[in-house]
NUROBA-558121 format. One record per residue (C-alpha): residue number from 1; residue in one letter; y, x, z. Coordinates in Angstrom, 3 decimals. Last residue first. Example, Ala and Ser with C-alpha at 12.3 -4.5 7.8 and 13.67 -1.06 7.14 Angstrom:
2
  badren  roza        py        px        pz
       2     S    -1.060    13.670     7.140
       1     A    -4.500    12.300     7.800
END
This chain:
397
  badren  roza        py        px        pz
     397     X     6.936   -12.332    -6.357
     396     X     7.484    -8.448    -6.875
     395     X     4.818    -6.705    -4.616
     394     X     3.879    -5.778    -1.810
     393     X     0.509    -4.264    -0.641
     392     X    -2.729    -4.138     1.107
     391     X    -1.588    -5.199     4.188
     390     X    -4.310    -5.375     6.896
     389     X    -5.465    -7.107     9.763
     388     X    -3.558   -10.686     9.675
     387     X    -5.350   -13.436    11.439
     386     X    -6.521   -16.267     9.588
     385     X    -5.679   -19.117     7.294
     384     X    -2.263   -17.699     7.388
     383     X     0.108   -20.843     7.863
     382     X     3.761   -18.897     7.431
     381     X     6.193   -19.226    10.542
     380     X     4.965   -16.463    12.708
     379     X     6.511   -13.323    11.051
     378     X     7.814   -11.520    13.641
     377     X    11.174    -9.691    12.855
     376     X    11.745    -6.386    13.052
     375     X    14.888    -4.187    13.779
     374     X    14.920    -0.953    12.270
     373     X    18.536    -0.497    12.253
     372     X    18.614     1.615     8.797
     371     X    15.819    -0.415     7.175
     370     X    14.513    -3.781     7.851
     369     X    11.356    -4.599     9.994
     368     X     8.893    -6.704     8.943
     367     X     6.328    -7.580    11.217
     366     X     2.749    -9.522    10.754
     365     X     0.072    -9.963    13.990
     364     X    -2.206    -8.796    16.070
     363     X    -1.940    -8.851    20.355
     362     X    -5.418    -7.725    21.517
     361     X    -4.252    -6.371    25.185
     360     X    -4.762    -3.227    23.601
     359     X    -1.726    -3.506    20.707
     358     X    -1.231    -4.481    17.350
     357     X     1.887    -5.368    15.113
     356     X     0.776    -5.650    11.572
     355     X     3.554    -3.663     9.333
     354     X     6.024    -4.426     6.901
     353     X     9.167    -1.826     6.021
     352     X    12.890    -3.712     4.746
     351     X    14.762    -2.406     2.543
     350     X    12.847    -0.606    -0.322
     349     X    13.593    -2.492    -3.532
     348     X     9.956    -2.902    -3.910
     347     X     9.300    -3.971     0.084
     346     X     7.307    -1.017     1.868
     345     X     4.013    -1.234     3.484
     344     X     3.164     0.304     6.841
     343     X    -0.250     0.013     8.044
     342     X    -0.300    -0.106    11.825
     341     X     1.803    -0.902    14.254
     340     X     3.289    -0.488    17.825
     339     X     7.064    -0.233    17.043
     338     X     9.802     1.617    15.022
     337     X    10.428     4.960    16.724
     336     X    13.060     6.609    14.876
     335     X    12.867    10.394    13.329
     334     X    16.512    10.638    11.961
     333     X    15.914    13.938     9.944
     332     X    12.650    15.500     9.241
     331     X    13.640    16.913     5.780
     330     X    11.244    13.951     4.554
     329     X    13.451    11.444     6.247
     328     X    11.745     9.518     8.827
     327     X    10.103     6.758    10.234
     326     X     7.314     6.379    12.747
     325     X     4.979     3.584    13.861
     324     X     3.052     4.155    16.873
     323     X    -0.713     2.927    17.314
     322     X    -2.172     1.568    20.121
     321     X    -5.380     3.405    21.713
     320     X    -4.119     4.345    24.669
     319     X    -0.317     3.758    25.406
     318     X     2.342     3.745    22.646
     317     X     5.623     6.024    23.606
     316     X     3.698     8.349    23.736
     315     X     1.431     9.700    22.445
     314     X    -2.442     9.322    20.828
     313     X    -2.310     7.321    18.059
     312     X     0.204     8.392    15.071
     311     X     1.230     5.912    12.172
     310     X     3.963     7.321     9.232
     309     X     6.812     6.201     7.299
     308     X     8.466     8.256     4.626
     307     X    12.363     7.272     3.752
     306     X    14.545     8.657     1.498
     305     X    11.747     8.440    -1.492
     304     X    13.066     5.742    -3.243
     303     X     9.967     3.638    -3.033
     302     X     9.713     4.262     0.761
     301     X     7.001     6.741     1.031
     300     X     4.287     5.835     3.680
     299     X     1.403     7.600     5.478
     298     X    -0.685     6.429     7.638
     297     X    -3.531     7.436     9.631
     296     X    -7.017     5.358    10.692
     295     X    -8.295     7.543    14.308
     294     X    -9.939     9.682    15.504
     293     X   -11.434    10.209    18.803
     292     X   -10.303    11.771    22.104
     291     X    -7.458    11.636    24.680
     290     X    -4.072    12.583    24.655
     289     X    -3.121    14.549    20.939
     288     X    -0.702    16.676    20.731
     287     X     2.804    16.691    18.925
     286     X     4.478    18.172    15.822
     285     X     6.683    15.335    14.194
     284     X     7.527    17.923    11.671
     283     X     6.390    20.649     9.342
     282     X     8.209    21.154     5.943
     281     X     6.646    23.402     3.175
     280     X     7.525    25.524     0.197
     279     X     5.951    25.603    -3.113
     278     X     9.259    25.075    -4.980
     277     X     7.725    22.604    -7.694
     276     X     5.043    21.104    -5.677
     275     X     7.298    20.630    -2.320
     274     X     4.859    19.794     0.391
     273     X     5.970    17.423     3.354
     272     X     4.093    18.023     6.725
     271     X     3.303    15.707     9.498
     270     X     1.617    16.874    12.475
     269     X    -0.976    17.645    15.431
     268     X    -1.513    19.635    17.390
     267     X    -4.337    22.650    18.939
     266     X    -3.296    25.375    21.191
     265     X    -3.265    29.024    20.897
     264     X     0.704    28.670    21.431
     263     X     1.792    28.501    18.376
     262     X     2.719    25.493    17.967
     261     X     1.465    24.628    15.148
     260     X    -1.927    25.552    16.010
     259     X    -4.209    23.290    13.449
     258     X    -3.611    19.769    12.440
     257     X    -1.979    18.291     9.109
     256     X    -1.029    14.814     8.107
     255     X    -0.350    15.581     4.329
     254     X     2.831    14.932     2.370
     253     X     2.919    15.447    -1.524
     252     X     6.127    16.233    -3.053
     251     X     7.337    16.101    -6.938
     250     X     5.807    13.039    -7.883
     249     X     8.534    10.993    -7.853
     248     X     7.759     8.638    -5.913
     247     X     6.218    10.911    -2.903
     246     X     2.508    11.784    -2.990
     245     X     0.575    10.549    -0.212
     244     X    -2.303    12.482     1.308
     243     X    -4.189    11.458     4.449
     242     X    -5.713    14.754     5.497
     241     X    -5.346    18.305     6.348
     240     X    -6.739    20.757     8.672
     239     X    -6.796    24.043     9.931
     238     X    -2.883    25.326     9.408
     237     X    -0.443    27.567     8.541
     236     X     2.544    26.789     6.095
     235     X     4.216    28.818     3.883
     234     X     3.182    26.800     0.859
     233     X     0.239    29.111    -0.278
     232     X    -0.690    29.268     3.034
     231     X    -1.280    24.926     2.920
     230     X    -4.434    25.345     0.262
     229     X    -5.123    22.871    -1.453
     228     X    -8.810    23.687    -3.449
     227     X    -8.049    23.122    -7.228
     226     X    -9.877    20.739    -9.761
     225     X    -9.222    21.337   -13.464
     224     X   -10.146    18.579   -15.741
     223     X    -7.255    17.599   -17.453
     222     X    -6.526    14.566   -15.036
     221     X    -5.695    17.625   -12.274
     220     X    -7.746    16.960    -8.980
     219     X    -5.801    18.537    -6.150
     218     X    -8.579    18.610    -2.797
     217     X    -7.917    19.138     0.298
     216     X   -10.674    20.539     2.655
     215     X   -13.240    18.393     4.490
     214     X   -13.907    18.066     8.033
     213     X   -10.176    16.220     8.310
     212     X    -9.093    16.064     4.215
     211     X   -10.100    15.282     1.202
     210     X    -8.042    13.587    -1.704
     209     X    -5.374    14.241    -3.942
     208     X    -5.395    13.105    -7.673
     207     X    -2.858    14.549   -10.152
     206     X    -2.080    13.603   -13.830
     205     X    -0.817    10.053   -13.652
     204     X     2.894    10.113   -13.418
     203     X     2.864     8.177    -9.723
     202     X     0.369    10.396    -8.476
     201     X    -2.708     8.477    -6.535
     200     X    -3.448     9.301    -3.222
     199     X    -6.878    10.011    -1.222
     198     X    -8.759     9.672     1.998
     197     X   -12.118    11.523     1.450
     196     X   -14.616    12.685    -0.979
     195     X   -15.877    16.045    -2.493
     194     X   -18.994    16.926    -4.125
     193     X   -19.626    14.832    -6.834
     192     X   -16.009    14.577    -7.855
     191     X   -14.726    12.967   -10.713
     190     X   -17.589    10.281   -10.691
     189     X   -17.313     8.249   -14.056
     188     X   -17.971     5.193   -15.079
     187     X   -16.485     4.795   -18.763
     186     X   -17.330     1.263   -19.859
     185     X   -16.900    -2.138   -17.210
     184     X   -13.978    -3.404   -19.613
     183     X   -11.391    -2.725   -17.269
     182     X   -12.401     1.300   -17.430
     181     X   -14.176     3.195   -14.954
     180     X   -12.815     5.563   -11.937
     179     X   -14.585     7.366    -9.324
     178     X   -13.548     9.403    -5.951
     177     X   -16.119    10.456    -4.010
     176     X   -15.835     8.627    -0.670
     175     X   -19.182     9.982     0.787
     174     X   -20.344     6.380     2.186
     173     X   -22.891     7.160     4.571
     172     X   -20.165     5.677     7.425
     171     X   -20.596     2.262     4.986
     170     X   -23.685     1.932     2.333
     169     X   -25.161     5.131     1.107
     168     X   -25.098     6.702    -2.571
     167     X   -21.080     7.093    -2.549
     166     X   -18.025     5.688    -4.164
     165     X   -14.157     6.076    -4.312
     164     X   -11.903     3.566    -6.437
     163     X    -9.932     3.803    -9.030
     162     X    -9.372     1.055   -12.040
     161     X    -8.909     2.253   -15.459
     160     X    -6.879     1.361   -18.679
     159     X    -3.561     0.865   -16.705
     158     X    -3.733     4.115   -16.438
     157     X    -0.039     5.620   -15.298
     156     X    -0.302     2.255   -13.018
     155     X    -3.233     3.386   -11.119
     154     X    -4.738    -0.092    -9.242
     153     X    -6.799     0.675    -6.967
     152     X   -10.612    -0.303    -5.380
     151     X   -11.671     0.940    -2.315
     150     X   -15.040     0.546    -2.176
     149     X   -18.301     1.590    -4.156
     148     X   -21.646     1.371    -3.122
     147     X   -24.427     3.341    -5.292
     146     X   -28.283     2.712    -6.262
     145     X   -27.417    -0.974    -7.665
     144     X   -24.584    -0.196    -9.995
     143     X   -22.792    -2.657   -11.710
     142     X   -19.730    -1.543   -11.806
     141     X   -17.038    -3.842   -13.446
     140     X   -18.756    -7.058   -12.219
     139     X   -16.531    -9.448   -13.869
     138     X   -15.065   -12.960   -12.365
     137     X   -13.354   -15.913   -14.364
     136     X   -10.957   -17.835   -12.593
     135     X    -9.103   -18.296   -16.790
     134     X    -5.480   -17.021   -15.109
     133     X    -5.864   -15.251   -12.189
     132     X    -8.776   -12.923   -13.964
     131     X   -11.218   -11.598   -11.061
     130     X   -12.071    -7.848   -11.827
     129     X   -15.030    -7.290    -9.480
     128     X   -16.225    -3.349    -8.049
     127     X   -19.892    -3.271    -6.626
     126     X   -20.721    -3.516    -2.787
     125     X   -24.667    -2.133    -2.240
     124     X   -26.954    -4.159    -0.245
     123     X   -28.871    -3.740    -3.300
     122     X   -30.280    -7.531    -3.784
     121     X   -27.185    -9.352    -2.049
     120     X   -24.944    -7.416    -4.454
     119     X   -21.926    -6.983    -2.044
     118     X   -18.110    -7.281    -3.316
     117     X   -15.332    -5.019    -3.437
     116     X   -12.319    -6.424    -5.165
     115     X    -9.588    -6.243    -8.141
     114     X    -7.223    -9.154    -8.987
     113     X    -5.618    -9.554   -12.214
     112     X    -2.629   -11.801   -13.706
     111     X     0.026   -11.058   -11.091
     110     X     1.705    -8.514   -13.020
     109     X     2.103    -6.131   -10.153
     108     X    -1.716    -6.518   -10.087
     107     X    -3.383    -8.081    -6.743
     106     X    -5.858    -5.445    -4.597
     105     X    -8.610    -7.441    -2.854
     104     X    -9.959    -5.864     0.380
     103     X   -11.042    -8.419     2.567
     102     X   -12.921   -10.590    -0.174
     101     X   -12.984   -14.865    -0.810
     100     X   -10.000   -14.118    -3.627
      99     X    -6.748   -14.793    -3.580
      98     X    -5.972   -17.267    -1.471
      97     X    -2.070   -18.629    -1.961
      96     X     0.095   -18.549     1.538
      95     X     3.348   -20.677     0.592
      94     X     6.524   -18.893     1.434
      93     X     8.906   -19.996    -1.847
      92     X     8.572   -16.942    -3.620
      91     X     4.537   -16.874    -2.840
      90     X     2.857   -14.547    -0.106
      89     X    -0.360   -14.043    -0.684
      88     X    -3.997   -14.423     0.083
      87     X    -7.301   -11.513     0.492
      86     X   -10.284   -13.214     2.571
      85     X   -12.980   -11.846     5.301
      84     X   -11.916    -9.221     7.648
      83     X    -8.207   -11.078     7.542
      82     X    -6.006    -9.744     4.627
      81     X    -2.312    -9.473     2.976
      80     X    -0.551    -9.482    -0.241
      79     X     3.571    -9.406     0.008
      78     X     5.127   -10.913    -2.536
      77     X     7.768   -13.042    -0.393
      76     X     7.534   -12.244     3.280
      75     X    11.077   -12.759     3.838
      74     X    10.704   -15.837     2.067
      73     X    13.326   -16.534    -1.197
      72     X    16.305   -18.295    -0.973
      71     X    16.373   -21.912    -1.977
      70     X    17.944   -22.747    -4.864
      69     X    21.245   -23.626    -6.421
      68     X    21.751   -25.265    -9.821
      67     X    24.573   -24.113   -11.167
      66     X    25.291   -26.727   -13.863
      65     X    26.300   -25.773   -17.594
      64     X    28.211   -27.666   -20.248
      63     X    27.241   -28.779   -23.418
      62     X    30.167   -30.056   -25.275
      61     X    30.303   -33.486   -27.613
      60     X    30.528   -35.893   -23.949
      59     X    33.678   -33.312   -23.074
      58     X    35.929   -35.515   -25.653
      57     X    34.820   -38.507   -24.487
      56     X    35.672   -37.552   -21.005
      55     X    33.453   -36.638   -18.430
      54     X    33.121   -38.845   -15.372
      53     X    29.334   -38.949   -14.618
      52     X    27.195   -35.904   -15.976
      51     X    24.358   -37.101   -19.100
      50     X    26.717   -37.413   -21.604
      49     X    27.735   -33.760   -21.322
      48     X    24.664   -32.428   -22.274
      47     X    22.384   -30.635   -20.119
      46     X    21.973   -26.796   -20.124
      45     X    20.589   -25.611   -16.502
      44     X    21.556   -22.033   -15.162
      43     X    19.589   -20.661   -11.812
      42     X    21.234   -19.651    -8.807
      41     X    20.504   -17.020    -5.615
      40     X    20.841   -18.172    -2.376
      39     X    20.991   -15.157    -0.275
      38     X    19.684   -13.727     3.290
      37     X    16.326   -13.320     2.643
      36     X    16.322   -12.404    -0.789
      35     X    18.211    -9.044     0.400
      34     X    18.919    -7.945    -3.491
      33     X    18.955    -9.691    -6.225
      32     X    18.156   -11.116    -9.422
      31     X    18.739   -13.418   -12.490
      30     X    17.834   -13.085   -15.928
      29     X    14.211   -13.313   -14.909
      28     X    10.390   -12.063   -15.074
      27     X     7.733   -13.887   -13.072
      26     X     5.295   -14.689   -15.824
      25     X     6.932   -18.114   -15.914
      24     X     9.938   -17.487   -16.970
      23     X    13.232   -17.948   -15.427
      22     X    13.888   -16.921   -11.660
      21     X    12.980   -13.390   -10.228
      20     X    13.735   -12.012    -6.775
      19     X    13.567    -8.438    -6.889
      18     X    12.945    -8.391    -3.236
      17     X     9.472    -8.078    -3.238
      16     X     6.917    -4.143    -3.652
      15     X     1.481     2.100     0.090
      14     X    -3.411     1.104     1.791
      13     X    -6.411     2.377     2.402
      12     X    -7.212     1.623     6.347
      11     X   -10.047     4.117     7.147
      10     X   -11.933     4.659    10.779
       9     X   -13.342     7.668    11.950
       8     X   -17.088     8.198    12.823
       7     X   -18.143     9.609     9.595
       6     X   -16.126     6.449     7.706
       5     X   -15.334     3.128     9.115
       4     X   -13.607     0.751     6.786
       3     X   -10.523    -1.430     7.311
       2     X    -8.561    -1.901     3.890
       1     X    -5.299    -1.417     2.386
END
């Protein structure tokens, strides 16, 4: 996720650890668990007999095997983070690793590649970089000197290409139009020369929303066919959309929306889930905005999909400008405040919610709250070589 100011509003782009994993050494294992921050978990070592004190002759001929115990994982374990001018993250055992010298680096679940924004010094213009964890060495995917591109993604349905949105002007010019090209620097393509905006991945592969506030929502179908979204066709009446997220599955797609929900001639704002199958639609956390501006939304689907967490500015119980963090089910059900933050990120198994705690008096830093209570803990224990702004994901360590 990444801080970027867009037509007067500003963008953080985001929405996977407690899988520990001990054994090989491209992170997979015979061994794992759940809440990694409350367990030991062991490893098995084969030695031979003759090398444990007080075995018998007979026992010196057997292998036998020691549990080897080790030290529980960090609660912030695989979680990949920024400061406006470097990418690190969170190792198994809590050590902060740089990533890359960039504020917006994306890591691959595999660990092996990072993608990042970078400007050409002759252009002005940011490019897309692969940077290979393994060899160090650095590609310019893009190469483009007449267009600044931002946002890069991983899409794991398309392994093959990296995402990322585009436009021919450098920050607010940038129109967002969504773009892909392929990890070998071939197959640049804009898929929308018209359209830009916030947008969100499906998990299958085949869909592509994006658009949104002056903008309408856009479907983009892989096969081609683009489709204006259009809320009426769900039941649902309303002006605006924006900040897509599709759920896990791939069956619903949630939308901030704004318009008169109410129904009182008045304008408010809201959270709606879309069902794609049923075409029916579910308004909720209806409210209205205090005060005037935009501001960066969020929405997140807990990787199960019971669970969709979501930032609002302007209510209560925040004041001002701070942002409150919501949770939810996507019928509506147990609405909890969480806390001021921004920029919710969900652990991979899903039980615990990170966040960077902000508020007016300039208070920033790292949270993790876990799910069901909702408690959070601050995470002040880790040697961040800078402030925390964003979290651009999590990750299996």
């Amino acid at each position: 996720m990444h801080l970027k100011e867009f037509k007067g509003q500003i963008w953080i782009i985001p929405a996977l650890i407690v899988w520990v994993m001990i054994g090989a050494s491209c992170g997979r294992s015979e061994v794992g668990f759940e809440g990694a921050d409350t367990q030991s978990v062991t490893s098995t070592t084969s030695v031979k007999a003759t090398d444990v004190v007080g075995l018998t002759p007979t026992q010196n001929s057997l292998e036998v095997d020691l549990l080897t115990p080790q030290a529980p994982a960090h609660r912030a374990s695989g979680l990949v983070l920024g400061s406006p001018s470097e990418t690190f993250y969170v190792d198994i055992a809590g050590q902060v690793v740089s990533l890359v010298d960039q504020p917006q680096a994306q890591l691959r679940s595999t660990h092996d590649q990072v993608l990042f924004a970078r400007v050409e010094p002759s252009s002005g213009m940011n490019d897309i970089w692969l940077l290979d964890q393994v060899s160090g060495d650095e590609r310019n995917l893009t190469q483009t000197p007449d267009r600044d591109e931002v946002s890069p993604q991983w899409w794991p349905a398309h392994p093959e290409f990296v995402f990322f949105v585009s436009g021919e002007e450098i920050g607010m010019g940038n129109a967002q139009r969504p773009t892909i090209v392929g990890l070998d620097g071939t197959g640049y393509r804009v898929i929308d020369e018209k359209q830009g905006g916030s947008f969100s991945l499906s998990p299958d592969g085949t869909l592509i929303a994006y658009g949104g506030f002056d903008e309408i929502g856009i479907i983009y179908h892989w096969d081609g066919d683009r489709e204006v979204f259009d809320p009426r066709k769900f039941g649902l009446n309303v002006d605006k959309v924006f900040q897509p997220s599709f759920s896990p599955d791939g069956r619903y797609l949630a939308w901030e929306v704004a318009g008169d929900l109410n129904v009182d001639g008045g304008y408010a704002n809201g959270l709606a889930v879309f069902d794609l199958k049923e075409r029916t639609a579910q308004l909720m956390h209806v409210y209205t905005v205090q005060g005037g501006g935009m501001f960066p939304h969020y929405i997140a689907w807990s990787p199960d999909g019971t669970w969709i967490a979501f930032v609002t500015f302007g209510e209560g119980p925040a004041v001002g400008r701070e942002p409150n963090l919501w949770v939810l089910h996507p019928d509506g059900s147990q609405e909890t405040f969480v806390d001021i933050g921004l920029a919710p990120t969900w652990s991979p198994e899903g039980h615990r919610l990170a966040y960077v705690h902000t508020t007016m008096e300039g208070e920033m830093g790292l949270r993790i709250a876990d799910v069901e209570s909702w408690e959070f803990t601050p995470i002040d224990d880790l040697p961040f070589p800078d402030t925390v702004h964003f979290i651009m994901g999590w990750i299996q360590p």
